[in-house]
N, C-alpha and C positions, 0 to 999 in steps of 0.2 A: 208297459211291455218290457221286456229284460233281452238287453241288446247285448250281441260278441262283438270286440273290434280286436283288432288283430291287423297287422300286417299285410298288405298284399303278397301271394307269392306263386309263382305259376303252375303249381296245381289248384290254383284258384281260378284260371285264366276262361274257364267253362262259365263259372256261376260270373264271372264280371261280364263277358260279351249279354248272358243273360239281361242281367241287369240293363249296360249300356243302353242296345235296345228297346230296353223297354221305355226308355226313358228318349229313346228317339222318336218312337210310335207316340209317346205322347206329345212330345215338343214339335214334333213336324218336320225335323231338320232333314233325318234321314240319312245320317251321317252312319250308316251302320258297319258293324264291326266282328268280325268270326274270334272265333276263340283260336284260332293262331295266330289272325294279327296282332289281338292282346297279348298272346303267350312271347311274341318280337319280342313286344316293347321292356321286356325284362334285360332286353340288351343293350339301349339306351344310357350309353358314358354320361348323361347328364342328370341320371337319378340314383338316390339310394332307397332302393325299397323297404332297406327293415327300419329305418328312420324316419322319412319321408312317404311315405303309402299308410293308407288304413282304408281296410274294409268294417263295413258295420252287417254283421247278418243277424235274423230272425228267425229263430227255428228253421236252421239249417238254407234257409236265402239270403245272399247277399243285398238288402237293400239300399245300402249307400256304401259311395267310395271315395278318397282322397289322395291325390298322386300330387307331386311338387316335382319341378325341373328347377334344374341349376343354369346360370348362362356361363359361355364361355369366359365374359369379360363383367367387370365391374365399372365400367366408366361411363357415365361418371356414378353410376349407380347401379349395385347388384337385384336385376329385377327377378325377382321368383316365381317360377309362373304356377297357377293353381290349375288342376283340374280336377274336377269330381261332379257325385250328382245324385240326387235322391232317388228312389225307385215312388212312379205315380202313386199307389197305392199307401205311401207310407211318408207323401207330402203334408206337411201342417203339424208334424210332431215334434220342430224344433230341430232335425235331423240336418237339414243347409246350415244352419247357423251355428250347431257344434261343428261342423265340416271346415267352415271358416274361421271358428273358433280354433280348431284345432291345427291348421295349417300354417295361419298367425305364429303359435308357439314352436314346431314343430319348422319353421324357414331358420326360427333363428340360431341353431345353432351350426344346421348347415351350410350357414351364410358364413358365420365366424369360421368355421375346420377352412374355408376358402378362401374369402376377400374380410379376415379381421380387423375391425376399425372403419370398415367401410358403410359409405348409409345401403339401406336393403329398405327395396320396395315389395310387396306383394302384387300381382296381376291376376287380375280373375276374368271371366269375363259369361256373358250368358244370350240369348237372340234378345234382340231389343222392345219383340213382342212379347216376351215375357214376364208380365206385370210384377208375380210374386217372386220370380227372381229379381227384377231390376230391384222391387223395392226391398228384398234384402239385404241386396249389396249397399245400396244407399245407408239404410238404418246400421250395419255396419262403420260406415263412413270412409268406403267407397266413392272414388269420384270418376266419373267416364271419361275416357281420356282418348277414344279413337273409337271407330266405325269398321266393321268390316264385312264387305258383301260375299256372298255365296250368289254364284253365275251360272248357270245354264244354257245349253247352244243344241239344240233339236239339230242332229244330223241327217234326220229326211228332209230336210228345207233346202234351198241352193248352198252350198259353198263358197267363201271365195278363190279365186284364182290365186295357184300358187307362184308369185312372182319372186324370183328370187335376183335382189341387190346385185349389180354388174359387179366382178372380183369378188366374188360370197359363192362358196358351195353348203350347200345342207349336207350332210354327213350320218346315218345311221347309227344308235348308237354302239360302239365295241367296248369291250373291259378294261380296255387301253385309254380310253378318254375319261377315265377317272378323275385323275388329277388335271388334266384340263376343264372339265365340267367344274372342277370342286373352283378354279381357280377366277373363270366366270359368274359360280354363284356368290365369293365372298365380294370380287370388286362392283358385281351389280346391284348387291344389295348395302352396298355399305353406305348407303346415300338413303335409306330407306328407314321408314320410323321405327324404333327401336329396337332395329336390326344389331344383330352381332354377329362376328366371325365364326362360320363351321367347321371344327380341327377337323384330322385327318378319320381320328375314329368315327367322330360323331358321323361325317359323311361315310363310310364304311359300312356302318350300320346302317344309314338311309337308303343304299344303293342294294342291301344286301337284306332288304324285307321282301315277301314271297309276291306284296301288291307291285311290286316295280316289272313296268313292262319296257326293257330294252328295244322291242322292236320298235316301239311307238315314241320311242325318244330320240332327240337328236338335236345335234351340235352346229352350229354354223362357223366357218371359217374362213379369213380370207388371208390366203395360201396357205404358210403352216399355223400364223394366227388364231387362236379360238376368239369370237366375238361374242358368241350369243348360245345359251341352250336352252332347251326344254324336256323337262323328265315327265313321266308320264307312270299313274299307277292305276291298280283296275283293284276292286275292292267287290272279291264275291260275293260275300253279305249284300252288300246291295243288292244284287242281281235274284239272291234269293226271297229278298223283300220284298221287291218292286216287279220281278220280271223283266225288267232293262240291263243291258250292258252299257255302262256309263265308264266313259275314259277320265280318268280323274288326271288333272295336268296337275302335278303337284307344284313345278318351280317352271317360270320362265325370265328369262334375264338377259340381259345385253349388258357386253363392259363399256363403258364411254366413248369409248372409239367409234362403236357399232350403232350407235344411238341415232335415230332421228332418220336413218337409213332403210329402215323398211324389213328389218332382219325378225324382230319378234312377231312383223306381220307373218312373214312368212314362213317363221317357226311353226306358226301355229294353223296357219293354212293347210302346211305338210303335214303335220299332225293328223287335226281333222279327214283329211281325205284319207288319211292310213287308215284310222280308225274304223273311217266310214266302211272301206276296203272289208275291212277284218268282220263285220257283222255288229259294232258296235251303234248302239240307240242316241244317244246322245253326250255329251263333254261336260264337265264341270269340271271350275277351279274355286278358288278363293283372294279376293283383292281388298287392298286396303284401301275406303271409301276416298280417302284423300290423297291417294298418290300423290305424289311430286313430280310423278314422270308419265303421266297419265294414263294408267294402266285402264282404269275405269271405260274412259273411250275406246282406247285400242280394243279391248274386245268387246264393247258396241258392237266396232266397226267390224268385225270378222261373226256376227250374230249371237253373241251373252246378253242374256238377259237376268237381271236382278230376281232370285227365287227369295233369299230373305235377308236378316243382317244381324250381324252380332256388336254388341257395345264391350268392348273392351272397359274394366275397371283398376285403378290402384288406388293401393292404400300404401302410404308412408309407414313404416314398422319402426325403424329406428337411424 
């Protein structure tokens, strides 16, 4: 077959949600994506798309794609993260493995314009029932180095009780608590596995995509103190795939102060019942299988249940 690769760029943004898609309907995940969420991501301070992006099309369809992000920090290692994906139909032609092939070459000199002299890792990562992805990344050489679940929480089932921390008020979120949201998600994640600090733009951009639902977010304080938040987005695409309104909790966090106090319980208590309010089906987030801080339980204990899991891989570059 005689493949185009080219660049990604947002008049493409139509034929890539295609794609995505398509490649959710077959993996299961269900992670689905509109052609203006893709069209955001062109706004993303952490990428360069005419160096880093590549689409592969076929007679006029995009079959496979590769996107690369930068992190804020190199310490002690600049990790590069990969995303991309075959289109079903056009699995088994070698198309993942030029993807990977090409990502490889294509980090490293974005890595150099950044953190020069520094070591750079590659991160990729795929669901862990995916046989002929795991074992591509393996034959690669590729090593798994983290777990991470995908949660679900049926909001026709009971709720739990919203209790909120004596000196703790939950707070709605306003355009004002930017910079306090941004300031609870870096000191709550900084303890967290391969977490890095989110600048001012990159958060900018996170607050300022079309899935973000201010209503259904909110902040905890105790008096002018910010302790704890939760953002919340809604991703149409779903709803036109599934039929469900699914609250997507993108970020929840507590700074150390707030910890062990009952505040992310009840972030997300408040949440859920808003939701539930709103005509919303069910919640989903994303947690890393080994927390440190025991995310996994905590929403057990407010009803997440495990829908599936992804294996995080890296590979050493230089």
């Amino acid at each position: 077959m005689s493949f185009d690769r080219r660049p990604l760029t947002p008049h493409d943004a139509a034929d890539w949600a295609a794609l995505w898609n398509a490649i959710e309907d077959a993996d299961g995940s269900r992670a689905y994506l509109s052609e203006q969420d893709l069209r955001e991501e062109f706004g993303d301070p952490g990428r360069d798309y005419p160096r880093g992006s590549v689409a592969i099309y076929h007679d006029g369809t995009m079959v496979g794609f590769g996107m690369l992000s930068c992190r804020s920090t190199a310490d002690p290692v600049h990790d590069v993260r990969y995303w991309g994906g075959v289109h079903p139909a056009y699995r088994g032609r070698g198309l993942g493995g030029e993807l990977l092939a090409w990502a490889e070459q294509a980090a490293v000199p974005l890595h150099e314009d950044r953190y020069p002299g520094r070591p750079l890792a590659l991160s990729s990562g795929c669901l862990s029932r995916n046989a002929a992805a795991v074992a591509l990344h393996e034959a690669r050489g590729y090593q798994p180095v983290r777990w991470f679940h995908s949660m679900i929480r049926d909001l026709s089932a009971p709720l739990p009780q919203v209790a909120v921390p004596v000196g703790v008020q939950i707070a709605g979120y306003t355009p004002d608590m930017a910079e306090p949201a941004l300031l609870v998600r870096n000191e709550a994640f900084r303890d967290h596995w391969n977490s890095t600090e989110t600048s001012a733009q990159s958060w900018a951009h996170f607050l300022g995509h079309g899935a973000f639902r201010p209503g259904l977010s909110f902040l905890a304080y105790e008096g002018p103190e910010p302790l704890g938040m939760l953002i919340s987005h809604e991703y149409h695409a779903y709803r036109d795939h599934t039929g469900l309104r699914d609250l997507y909790i993108a970020l929840v966090g507590t700074r150390a102060a707030g910890r062990k106090r009952g505040i992310a319980t009840a972030l997300l208590a408040t949440a859920l019942s808003a939701a539930r309010a709103e005509g919303y089906d069910q919640a989903s987030l994303g947690v890393d299988a080994d927390s440190l801080t025991g995310a996994v339980r905590l929403y057990e204990r407010v009803g997440f249940t495990v829908d599936s899991t992804r294996t995080a891989y890296r590979k050493q570059l230089r």
